[in-house]
Every structure is written in C-alpha cells, then in structure tokens.
C-alpha positions as CSV (number, residue, x, y, z in Angstrom):
1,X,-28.0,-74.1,61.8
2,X,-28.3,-76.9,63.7
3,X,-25.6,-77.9,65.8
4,X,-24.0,-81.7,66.0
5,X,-23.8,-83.5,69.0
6,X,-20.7,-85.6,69.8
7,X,-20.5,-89.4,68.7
8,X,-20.6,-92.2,70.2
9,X,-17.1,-93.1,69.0
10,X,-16.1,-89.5,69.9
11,X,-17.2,-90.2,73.5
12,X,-15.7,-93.4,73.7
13,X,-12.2,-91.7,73.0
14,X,-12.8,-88.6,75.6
15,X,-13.3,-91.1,78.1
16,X,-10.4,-93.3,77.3
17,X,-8.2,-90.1,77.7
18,X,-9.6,-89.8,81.2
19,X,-9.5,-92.8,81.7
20,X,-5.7,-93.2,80.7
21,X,-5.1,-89.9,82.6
22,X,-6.2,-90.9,85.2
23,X,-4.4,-94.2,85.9
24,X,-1.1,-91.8,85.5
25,X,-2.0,-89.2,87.8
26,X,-3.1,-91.6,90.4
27,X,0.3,-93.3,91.2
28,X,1.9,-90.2,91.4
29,X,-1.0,-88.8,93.8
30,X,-0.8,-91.7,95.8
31,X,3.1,-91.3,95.6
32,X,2.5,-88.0,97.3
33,X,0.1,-88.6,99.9
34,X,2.8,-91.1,101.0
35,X,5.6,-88.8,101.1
36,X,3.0,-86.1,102.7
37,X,2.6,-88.7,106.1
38,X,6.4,-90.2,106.0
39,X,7.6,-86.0,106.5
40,X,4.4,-86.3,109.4
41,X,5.6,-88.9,110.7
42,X,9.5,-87.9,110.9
43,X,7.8,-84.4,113.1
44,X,6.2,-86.8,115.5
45,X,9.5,-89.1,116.1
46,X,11.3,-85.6,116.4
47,X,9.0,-84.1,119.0
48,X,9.3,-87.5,120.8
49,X,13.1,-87.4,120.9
50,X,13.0,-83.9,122.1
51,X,10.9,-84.6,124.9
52,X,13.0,-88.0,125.9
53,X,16.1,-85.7,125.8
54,X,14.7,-83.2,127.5
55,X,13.4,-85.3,130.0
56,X,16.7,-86.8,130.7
57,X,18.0,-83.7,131.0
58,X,16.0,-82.6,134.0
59,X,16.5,-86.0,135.5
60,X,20.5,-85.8,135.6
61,X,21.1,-88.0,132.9
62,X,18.7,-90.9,133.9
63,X,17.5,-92.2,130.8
64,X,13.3,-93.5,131.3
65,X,12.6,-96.5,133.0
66,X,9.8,-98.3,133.6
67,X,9.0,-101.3,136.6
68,X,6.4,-102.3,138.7
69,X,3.3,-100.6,138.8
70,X,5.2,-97.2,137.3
71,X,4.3,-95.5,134.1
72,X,5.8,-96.3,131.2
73,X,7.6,-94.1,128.9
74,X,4.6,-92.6,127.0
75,X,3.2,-91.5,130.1
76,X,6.7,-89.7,131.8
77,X,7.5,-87.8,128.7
78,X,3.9,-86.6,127.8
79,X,4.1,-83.7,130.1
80,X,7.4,-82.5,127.8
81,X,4.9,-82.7,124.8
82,X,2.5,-80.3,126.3
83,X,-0.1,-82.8,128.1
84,X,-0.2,-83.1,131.4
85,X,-3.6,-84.9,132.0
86,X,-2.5,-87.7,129.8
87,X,-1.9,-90.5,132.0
88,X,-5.2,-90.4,133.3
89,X,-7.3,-90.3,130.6
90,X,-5.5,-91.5,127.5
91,X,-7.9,-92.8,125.2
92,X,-9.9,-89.1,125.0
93,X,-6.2,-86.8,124.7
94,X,-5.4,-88.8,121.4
95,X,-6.2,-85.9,119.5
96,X,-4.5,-83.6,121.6
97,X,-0.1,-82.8,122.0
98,X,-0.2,-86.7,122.3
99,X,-1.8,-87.4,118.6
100,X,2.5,-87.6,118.1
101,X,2.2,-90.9,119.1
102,X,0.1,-91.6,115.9
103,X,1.6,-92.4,112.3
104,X,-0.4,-91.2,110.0
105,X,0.1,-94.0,108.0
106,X,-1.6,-96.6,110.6
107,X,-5.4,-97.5,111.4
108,X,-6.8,-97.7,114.4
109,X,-6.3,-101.0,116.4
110,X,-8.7,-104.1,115.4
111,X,-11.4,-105.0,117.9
112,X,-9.7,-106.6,120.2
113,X,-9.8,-110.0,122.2
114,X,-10.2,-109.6,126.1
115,X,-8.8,-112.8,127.0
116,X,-5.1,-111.9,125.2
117,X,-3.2,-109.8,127.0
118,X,-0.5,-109.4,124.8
119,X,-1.9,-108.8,121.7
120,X,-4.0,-105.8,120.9
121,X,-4.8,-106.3,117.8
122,X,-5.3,-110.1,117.9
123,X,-3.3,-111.6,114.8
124,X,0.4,-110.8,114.0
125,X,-0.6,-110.5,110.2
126,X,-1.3,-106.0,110.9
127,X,1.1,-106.1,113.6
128,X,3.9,-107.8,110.9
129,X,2.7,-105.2,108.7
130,X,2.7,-102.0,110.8
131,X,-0.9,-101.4,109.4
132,X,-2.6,-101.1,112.8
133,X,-1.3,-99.0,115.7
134,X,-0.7,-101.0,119.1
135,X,-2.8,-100.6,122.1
136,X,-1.7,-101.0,125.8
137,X,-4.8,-101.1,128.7
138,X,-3.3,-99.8,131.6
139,X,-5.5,-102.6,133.6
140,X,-7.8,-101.7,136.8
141,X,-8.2,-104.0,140.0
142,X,-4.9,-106.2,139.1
143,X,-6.5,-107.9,136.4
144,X,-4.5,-108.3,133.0
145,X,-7.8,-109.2,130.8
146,X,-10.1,-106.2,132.9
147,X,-10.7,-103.9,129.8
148,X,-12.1,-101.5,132.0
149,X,-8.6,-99.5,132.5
150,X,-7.7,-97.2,130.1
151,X,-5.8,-97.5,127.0
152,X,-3.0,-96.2,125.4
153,X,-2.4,-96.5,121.8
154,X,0.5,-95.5,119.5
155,X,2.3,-96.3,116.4
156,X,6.2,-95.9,118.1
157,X,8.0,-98.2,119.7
158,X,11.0,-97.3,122.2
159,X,14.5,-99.1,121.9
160,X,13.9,-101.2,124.9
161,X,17.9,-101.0,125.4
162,X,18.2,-97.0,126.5
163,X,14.9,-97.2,128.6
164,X,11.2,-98.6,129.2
165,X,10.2,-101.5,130.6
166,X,13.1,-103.1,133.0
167,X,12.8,-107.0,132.8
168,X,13.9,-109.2,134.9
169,X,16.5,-110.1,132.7
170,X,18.2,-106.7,132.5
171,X,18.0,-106.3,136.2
172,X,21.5,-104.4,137.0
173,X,24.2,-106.9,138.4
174,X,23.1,-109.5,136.1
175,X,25.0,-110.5,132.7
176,X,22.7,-109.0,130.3
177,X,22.2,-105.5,132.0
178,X,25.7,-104.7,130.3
179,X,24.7,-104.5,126.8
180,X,22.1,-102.0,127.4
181,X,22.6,-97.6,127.8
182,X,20.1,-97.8,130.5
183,X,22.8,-97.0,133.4
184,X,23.2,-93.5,131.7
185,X,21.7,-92.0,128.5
186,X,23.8,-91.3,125.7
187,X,23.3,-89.1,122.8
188,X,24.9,-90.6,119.5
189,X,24.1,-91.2,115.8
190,X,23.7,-94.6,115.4
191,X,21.6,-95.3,118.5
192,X,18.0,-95.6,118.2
193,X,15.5,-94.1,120.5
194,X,12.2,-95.0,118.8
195,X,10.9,-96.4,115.7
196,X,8.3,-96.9,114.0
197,X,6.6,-100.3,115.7
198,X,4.2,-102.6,116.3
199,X,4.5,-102.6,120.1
200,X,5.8,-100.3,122.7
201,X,9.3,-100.7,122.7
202,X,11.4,-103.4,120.5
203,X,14.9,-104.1,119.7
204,X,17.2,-107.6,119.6
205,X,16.2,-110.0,122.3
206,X,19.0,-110.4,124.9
207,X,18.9,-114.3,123.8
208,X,19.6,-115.8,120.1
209,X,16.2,-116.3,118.9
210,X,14.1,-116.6,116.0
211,X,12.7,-113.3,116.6
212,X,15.9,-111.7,116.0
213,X,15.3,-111.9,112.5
214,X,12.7,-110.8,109.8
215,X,9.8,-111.9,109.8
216,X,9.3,-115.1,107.3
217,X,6.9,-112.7,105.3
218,X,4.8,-109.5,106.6
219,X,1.8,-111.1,106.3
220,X,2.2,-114.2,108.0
221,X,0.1,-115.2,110.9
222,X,1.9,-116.3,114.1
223,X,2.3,-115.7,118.1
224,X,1.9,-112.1,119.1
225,X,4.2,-109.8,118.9
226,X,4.0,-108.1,122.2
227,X,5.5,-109.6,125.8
228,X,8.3,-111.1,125.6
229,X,8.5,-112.4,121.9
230,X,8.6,-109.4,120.0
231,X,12.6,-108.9,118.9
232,X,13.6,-107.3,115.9
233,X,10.5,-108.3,114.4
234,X,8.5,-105.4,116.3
235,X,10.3,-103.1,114.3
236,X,10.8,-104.7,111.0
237,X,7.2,-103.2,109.8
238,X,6.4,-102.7,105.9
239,X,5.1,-99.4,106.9
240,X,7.0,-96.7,104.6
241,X,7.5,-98.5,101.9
242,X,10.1,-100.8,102.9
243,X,11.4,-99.1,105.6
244,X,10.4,-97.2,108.9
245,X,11.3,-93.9,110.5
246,X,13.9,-94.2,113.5
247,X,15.1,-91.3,115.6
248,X,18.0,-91.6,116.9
249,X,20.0,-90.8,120.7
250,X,21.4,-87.1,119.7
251,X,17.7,-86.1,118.2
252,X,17.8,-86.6,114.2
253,X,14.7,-88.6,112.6
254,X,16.0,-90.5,109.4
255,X,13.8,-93.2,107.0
256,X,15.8,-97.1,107.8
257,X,15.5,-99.4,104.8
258,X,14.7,-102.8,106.7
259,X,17.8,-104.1,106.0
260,X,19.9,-101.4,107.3
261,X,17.9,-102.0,110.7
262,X,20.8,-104.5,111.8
263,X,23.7,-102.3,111.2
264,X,22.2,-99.6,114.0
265,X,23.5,-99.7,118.0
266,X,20.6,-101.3,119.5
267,X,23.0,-101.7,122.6
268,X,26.5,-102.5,123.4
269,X,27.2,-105.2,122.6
270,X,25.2,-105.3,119.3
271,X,27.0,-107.4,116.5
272,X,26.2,-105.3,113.0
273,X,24.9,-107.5,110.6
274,X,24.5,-107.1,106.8
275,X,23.4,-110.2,105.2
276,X,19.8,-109.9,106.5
277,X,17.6,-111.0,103.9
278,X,14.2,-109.5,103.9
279,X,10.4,-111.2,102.8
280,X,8.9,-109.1,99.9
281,X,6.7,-106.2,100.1
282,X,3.0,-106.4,101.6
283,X,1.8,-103.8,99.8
C-alpha cells in the first residue's frame, strides 16, 4: 500500500504551530537569559564589596582613595580579588579574577576617539543606556590623548562619596568634604558602594546641576558622561530592565528600580527624593 505524503495545507499548519510556539517560548527564554546575568552580576558587585571591605579592613578603617598619579580603586582592591599583576597589564587579565568588573549584560566599549579624553565610548547615547562598558587608559608620557597606556575597562562604577578619585572640590577643610564618608568608612544599609555604571565612580554632584537628574531619555545624545559632568546620570543606566544592581556599605547586592536611586545615602547630607520622574524604557 502506498503511503500518503503530508499536504500542503497540513504543512502549512505544522509550521504555524512552530511558528506560534515559538514566539511564546522565546520571551520567556529571553526572560531567563536576563535573570541568568542580573544573579551574575549581583556575584560580581558582591565579590567587589568584599574586597573594598576587606581592604578597608587591613587599612584601619581608611576607606580607598584615589589622587595624583595613584591608582584608582580597581587597581587597590584587585589584589583582594585574587590578581595581583592587574595594574600592570589590564587589558590581557580581563578574563581572569578581574572579569568581576564585567556585567554580563554589557558589550565591549565602541572604538574609541583618541582626541576625547573623557569619553570612552564616544556618544552618551550607550553610556545613557549602560549597553557598553567604560574604558579608562591609564595614559603613558603625561599625555591624556596617548593611547599607548593601558586600559582598564569595567561595567561598575564606585560611589564617588566613600572613596575614589579625591577632587579638588572635596579636598578636606573645604565645605563640601563634609557630605562625604571618605574621613572613615562606614558599613550601613542604605549606603552605596558600587553600581552598576557608565563610568568609574558616580553619585550626586556636590553642586545643583542638571546632571543630578535623569537623563531626558536613555538614548539621547549629549556631552560625555565621564570627568566632571557625570552625576546621577552615570548611574541611572537602563541596564536590568529598569533598574541596576547596587551593593551596598555592610556587603548586600540588591536590584534599585531607577527611581528608588534617590532615596539611597549617597553621602551625608543627601536630601531623599521621591518625585523623580524617569524617561521610558530603551529597550
């Protein structure tokens, strides 16, 4: 007996079934793969905190600072992630105990733009959306556009208010130095030690600025988010769906809606705010 082979109409309606099973499954897939590098990236903010604390620790209480010619804070803690060669040869231990300083939910940097020094990826509109992760040359001979130094690249930013780079601004004795926990660490709930950012470290500027605020959408093109102009805006990434990961000063690692961003410790003297309103989603 001859057997029948499948009809054109009865092919049509298998693939239909594919195809409608597969536009539910994907979501949910997607969905998951999402959730999979949000719980990756939580690990890597926790092993950061860990090393901060412990560094502070060993260094009676002194949380990490950052002036001059010294290293900055992703150099001083990486021997307390298990690298020791680190700060002097970044760019080839990535994949090593410092591929914590990558969220899995970033891209490498864009090519970049010699000429700018403060903006590694060129264009605010990946650093607005925490798509790309930042990259900092370390610059050889004195020269900030010599790309010959080497570079260090990262999706975290530290609360520049407990520690990193000391400005001019927050030099001790002046007004502003009072706001910040950089006279001695302190370990609490609401303070936050790093985030998820487009820069390497980020929180309110010590003036009322524009950049205190969200951005006007997370797409938006505009002057670079590192040196001095960063603010809030550093932080305020569309990167986990609406919110970042922030661990805080006593070593937990929780998801921040955008929003909620304002109501944390930053320093101080921080006013809470909750009428923060917030552009939509970029994804």
């Amino acid at each position: 007996m001859k057997s029948r082979g499948f009809t054109l109409i009865e092919l049509l309606v298998v693939i239909s079934i594919i195809a409608l099973l597969m536009a539910i499954l994907m979501p949910a897939l997607s969905k998951a793969r999402e959730q999979a590098k949000n719980v990756l990236c939580k690990s890597n903010q926790r092993q950061l905190v860990t090393a901060l604390i412990t560094y502070v620790g060993d260094n009676d209480g002194q949380p990490l600072i950052s002036e001059g010619g010294s290293e900055f804070w992703f150099n001083q803690i990486a021997p307390y992630l298990g690298d020791d060669n680190y700060q002097y040869d970044p760019q080839s231990n990535l994949k090593g105990a410092m591929a914590v300083m990558m969220c899995p939910s970033c891209k490498p940097p864009m090519e970049e733009d010699p000429t700018v020094y403060y903006n590694p990826v060129i264009t605010d509109k990946y650093q607005k959306s925490g798509v790309h992760n930042w990259r900092y040359h370390v610059y050889s001979e004195g020269s900030s556009h010599n790309t010959t130094g080497s570079k260090n690249e990262g999706s975290y930013t530290m609360n520049t208010w407990i520690g990193g780079w000391r400005s001019s601004s927050m030099e001790e004795g002046k007004p502003n130095y009072r706001k910040s926990f950089r006279d001695a660490f302190v370990q609490r709930e609401d303070v936050p030690a790093f985030s998820d950012g487009a820069w390497v470290d980020a929180g309110p500027m010590y003036d009322e600025t524009t950049k205190n605020q969200p951005p006007n959408e997370f797409n938006s093109l505009g002057a670079p988010l590192g040196g001095s102009m960063g603010g809030m805006q550093r932080v305020c990434l569309d990167r986990h769906d609406m919110g970042v990961n922030v661990a805080f000063t006593d070593g937990h690692v929780d998801r921040v809606e955008l929003a909620e961003l304002w109501t944390l410790k930053w320093n101080k003297l921080f006013q809470k705010q909750y009428d923060i309103t917030m552009p939509k989603s970029s994804r």
